[in-house]
PASEBA-1860 file (N, C-alpha, C; in nm, 3 decimals):
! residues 100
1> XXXXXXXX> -1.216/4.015/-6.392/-1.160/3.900/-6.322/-1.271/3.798/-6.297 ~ -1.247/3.634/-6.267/-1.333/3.553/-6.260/-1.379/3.618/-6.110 ~ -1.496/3.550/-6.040/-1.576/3.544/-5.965/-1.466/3.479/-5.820 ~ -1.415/3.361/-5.812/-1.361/3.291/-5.758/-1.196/3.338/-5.707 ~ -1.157/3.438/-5.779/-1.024/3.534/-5.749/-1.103/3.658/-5.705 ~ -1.163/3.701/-5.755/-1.267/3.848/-5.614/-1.324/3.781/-5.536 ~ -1.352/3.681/-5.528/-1.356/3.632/-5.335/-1.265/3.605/-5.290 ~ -1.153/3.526/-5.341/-1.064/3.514/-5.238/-0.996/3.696/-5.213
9> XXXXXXXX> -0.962/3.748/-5.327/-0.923/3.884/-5.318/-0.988/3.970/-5.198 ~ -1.111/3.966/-5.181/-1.231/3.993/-5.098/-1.203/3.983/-4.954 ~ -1.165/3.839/-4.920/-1.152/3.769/-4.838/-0.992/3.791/-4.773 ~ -0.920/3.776/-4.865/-0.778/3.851/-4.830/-0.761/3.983/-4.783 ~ -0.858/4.061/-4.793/-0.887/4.233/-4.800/-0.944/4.213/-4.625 ~ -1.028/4.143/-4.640/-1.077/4.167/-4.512/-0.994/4.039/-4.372 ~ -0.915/3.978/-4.416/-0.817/3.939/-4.311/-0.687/4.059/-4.260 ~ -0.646/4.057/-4.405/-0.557/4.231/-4.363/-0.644/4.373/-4.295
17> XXXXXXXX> -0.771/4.359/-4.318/-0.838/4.480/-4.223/-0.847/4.390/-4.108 ~ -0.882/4.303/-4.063/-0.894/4.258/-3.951/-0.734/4.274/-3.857 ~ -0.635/4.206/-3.972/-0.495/4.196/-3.906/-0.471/4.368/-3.843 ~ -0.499/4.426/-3.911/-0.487/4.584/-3.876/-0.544/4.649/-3.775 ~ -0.689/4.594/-3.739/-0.688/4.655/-3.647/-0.657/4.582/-3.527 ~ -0.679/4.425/-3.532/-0.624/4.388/-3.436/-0.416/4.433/-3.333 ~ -0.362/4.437/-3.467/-0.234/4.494/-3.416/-0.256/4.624/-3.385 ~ -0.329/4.769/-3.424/-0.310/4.859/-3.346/-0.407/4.866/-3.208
25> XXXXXXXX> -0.523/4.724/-3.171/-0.511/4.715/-3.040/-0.430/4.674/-2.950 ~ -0.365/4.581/-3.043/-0.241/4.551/-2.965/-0.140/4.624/-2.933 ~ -0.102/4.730/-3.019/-0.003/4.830/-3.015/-0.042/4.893/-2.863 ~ -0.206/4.931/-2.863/-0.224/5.004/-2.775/-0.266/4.935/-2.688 ~ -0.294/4.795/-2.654/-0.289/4.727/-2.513/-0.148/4.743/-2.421 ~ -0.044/4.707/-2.523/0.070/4.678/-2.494/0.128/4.821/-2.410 ~ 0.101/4.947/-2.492/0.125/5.048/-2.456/0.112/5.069/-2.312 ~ -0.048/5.036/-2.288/-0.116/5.054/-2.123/-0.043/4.990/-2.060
33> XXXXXXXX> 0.001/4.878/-2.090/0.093/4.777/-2.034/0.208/4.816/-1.956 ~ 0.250/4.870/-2.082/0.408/4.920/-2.044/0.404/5.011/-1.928 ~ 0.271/5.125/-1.950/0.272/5.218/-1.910/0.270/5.188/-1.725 ~ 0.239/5.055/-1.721/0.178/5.017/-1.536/0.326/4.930/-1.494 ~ 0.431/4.867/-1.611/0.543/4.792/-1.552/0.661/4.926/-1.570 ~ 0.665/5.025/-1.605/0.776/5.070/-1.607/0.780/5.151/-1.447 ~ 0.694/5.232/-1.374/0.680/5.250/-1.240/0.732/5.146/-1.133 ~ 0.719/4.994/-1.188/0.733/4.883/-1.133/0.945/4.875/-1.138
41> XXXXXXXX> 0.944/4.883/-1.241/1.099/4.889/-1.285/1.162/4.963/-1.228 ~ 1.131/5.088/-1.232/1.235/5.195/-1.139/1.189/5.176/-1.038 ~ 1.157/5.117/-0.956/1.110/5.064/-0.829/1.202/5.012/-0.758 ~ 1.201/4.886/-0.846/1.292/4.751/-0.871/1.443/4.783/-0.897 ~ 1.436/4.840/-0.967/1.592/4.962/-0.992/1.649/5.020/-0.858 ~ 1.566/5.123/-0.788/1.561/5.174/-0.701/1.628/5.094/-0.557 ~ 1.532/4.992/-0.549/1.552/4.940/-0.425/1.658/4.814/-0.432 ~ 1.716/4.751/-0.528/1.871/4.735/-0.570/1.997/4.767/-0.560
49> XXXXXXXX> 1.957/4.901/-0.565/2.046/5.026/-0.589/2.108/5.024/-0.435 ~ 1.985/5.053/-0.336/2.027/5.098/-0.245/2.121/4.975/-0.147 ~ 2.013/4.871/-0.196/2.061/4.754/-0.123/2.257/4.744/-0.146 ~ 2.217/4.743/-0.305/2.409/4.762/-0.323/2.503/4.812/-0.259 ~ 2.445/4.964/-0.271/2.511/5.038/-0.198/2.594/5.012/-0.066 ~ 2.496/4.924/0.043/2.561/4.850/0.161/2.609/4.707/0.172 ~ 2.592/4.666/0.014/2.641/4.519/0.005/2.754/4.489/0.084 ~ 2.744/4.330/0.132/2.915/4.310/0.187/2.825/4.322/0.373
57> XXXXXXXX> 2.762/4.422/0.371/2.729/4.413/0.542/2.567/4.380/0.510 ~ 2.553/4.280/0.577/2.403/4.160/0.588/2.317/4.256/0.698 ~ 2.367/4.305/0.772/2.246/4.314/0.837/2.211/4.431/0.840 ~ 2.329/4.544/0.786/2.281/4.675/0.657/2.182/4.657/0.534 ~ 2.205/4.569/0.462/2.098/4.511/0.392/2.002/4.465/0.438 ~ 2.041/4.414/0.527/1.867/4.330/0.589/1.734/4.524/0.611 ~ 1.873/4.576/0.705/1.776/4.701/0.729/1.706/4.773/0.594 ~ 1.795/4.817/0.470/1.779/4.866/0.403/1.686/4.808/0.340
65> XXXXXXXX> 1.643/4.655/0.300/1.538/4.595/0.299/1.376/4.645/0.360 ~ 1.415/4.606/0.460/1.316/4.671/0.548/1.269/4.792/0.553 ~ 1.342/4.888/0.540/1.286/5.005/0.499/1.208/5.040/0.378 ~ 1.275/4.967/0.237/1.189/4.960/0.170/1.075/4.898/0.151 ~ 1.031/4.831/0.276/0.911/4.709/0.252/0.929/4.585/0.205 ~ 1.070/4.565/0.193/1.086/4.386/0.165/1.133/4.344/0.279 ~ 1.028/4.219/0.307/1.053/4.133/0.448/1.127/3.981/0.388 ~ 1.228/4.029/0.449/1.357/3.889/0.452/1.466/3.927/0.560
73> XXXXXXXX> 1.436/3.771/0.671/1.528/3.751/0.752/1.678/3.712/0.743 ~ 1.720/3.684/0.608/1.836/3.651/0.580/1.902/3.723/0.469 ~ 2.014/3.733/0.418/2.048/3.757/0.321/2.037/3.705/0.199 ~ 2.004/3.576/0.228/1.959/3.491/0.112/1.820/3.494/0.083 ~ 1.711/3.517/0.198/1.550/3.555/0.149/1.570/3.681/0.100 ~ 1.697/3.800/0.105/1.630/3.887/0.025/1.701/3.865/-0.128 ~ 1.816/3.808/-0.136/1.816/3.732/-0.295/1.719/3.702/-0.338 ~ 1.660/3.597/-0.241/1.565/3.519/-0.313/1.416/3.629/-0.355
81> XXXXXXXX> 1.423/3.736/-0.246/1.308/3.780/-0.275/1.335/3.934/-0.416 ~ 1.434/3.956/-0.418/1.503/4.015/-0.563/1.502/3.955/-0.686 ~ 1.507/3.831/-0.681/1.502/3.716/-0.773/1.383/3.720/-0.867 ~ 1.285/3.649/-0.768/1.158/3.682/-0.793/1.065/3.797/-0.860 ~ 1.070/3.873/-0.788/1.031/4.032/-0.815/1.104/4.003/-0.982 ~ 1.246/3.970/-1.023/1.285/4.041/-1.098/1.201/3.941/-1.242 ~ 1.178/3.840/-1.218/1.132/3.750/-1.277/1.024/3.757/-1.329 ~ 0.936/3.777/-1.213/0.789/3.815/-1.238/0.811/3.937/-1.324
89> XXXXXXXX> 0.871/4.059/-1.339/0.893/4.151/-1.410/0.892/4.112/-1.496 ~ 1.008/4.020/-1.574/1.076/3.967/-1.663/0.938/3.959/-1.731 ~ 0.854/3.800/-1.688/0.765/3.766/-1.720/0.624/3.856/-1.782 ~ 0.607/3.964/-1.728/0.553/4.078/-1.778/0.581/4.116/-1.861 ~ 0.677/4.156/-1.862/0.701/4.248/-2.050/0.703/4.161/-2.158 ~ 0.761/4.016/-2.128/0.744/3.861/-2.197/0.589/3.928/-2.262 ~ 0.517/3.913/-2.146/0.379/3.915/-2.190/0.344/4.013/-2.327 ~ 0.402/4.192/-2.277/0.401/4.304/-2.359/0.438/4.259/-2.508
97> XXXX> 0.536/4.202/-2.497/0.611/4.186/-2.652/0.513/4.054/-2.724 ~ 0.449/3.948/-2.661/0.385/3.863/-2.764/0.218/3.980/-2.767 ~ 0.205/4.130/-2.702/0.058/4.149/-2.771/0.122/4.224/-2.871 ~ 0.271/4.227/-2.892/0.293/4.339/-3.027/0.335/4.222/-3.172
END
């Protein structure tokens, strides 16, 4: 082969080794990743759950709130503070899926 097709050949060889290992750090950043938001999720799951459970009575929820450690005086700060939480979540795994 000419000179000028084994370098680019060359050069192509070593972007695909690069692409390679960069994606299985990414595979395995992402992994660690996952591994610290999914604790976060059944959390988030969890304390939903319960809130549901007494939906309809506000100031059953407000308590049930509170017990789990979310501070909201209204029924609407703890929407709002469910909201959030769920968002910021959201936004996390957003993150997970562009290192794969």
């Amino acid at each position: 082969m000419n000179k000028k097709i084994d370098a680019l050949l060359n050069d192509i060889t070593a972007l695909r080794d690069e692409l390679i290992l960069k994606a299985n750090l990414g595979q395995a950043e992402a992994k660690e990743e996952l591994d610290k938001l999914d604790p976060i999720l059944d959390n988030l799951k969890l304390k939903s759950q319960k809130i549901a459970d007494v939906a309809g009575d506000s100031a059953q929820e407000l308590k049930v709130a509170a017990e789990l450690g979310m501070d909201a005086d209204s029924k609407e700060d703890l929407q709002t503070a469910l909201e959030l939480a769920t968002d910021e979540l959201k936004k996390s795994y957003e993150k997970v899926k562009n290192l794969l």
